[in-house]
Structure formats: C-alpha cells, structure tokens
C-alpha positions as CSV (number, residue, x, y, z in Angstrom):
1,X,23.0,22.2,8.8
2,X,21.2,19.2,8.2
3,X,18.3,17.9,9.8
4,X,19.6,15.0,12.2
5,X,16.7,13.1,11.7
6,X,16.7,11.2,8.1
7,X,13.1,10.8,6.3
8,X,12.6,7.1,5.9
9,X,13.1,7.4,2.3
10,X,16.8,8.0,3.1
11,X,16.6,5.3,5.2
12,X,15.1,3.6,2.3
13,X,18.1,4.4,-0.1
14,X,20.9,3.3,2.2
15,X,19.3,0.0,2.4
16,X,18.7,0.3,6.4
17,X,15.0,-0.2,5.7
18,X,13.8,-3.1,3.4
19,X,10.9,-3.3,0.5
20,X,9.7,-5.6,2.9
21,X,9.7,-3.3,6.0
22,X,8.2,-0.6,3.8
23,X,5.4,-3.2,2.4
24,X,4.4,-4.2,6.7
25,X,3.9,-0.4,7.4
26,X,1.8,0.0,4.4
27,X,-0.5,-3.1,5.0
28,X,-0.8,-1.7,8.6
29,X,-1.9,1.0,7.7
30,X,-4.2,-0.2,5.0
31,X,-5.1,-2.6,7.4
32,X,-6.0,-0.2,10.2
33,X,-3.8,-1.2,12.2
34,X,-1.2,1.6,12.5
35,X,0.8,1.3,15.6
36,X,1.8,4.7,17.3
37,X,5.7,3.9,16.5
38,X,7.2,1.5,14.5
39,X,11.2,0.3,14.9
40,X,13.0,0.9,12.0
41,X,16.6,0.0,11.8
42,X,19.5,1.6,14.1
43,X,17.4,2.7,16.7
44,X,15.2,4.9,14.2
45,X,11.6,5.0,14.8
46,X,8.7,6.4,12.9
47,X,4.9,7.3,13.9
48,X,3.1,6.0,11.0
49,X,-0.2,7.1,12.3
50,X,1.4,10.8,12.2
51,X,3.2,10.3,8.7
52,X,0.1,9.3,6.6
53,X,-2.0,11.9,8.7
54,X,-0.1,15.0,7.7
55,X,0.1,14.2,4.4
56,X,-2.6,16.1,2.9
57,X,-2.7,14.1,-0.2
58,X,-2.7,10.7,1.2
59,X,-5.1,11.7,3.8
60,X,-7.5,13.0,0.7
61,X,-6.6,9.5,-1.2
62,X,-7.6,7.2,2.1
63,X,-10.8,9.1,2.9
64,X,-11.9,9.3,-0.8
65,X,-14.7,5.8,-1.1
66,X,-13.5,5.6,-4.3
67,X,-9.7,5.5,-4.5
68,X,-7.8,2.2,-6.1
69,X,-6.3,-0.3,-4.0
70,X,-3.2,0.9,-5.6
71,X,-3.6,4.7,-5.0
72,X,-4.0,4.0,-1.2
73,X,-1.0,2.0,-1.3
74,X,0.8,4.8,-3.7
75,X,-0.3,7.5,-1.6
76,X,0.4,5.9,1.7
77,X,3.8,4.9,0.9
78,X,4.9,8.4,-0.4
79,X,3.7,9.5,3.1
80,X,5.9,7.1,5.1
81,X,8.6,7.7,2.5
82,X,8.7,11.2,3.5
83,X,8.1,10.8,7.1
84,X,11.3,12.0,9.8
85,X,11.9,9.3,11.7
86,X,13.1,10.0,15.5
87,X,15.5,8.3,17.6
88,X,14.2,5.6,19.7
C-alpha cells in the first residue's frame, strides 16, 4: 500500500509546489531561518528543520566550512525533495 503521505518531490512533479516555493524553503534554510513547519499546498506541510537534519549527506554538506554555495543549495534541496510531508 502506499504511503499516504507524498514526499515533496511528488508534490514537486504534480505541480502543487512551485520552483519558487522550493527556492523560499531553501533560502530559509540557508538563511537559518528554518521554521518548524512550512505550508505547502492542499493542506500538506513539511518540517524543514527535520528534512535537511536527517539527511545525512546534506547534514555533512552544511556543516563542512568549505562546501560551495551551490552544494548547500544542491544538497539542501535534495533533502526537502525527499522529505514526507504531513497533513496539516
């Protein structure tokens, strides 16, 4: 059965979230200011905080001094990409 839940990369590919809602939750993020939830559409919601923290690899990209401006972004993207979202 499948997960109930879609990953905001699904939500990604059925067009509910925009390049441009993706682009705000990376510059939060980047930006340090990662809110605990963030509304996607159709009552979705993600914890970005949560996403980019158990993703090992983007964890290792953000906490390595001397990681690209565009690997953090890369890296924190794929995170949220890959993040379940939960019902609000």
């Amino acid at each position: 059965m499948a997960d109930p839940n879609p990953t905001v990369g699904e939500l990604f590919k059925a067009k509910v979230v925009t390049h441009d809602d993706l682009n705000a939750l990376v510059d939060a993020v980047l930006g340090g200011r990662m809110e605990e939830r963030a509304e996607l559409g159709e009552g979705d919601t993600v914890d970005v905080a949560a996403a980019v923290k158990a993703n090992a690899f983007a964890t290792a990209v953000l906490r390595d001094k001397t990681s690209t401006t565009g690997a953090r972004r890369t890296a924190t993207r794929t995170a949220i990409l890959l993040a379940r979202t939960q019902k609000a």
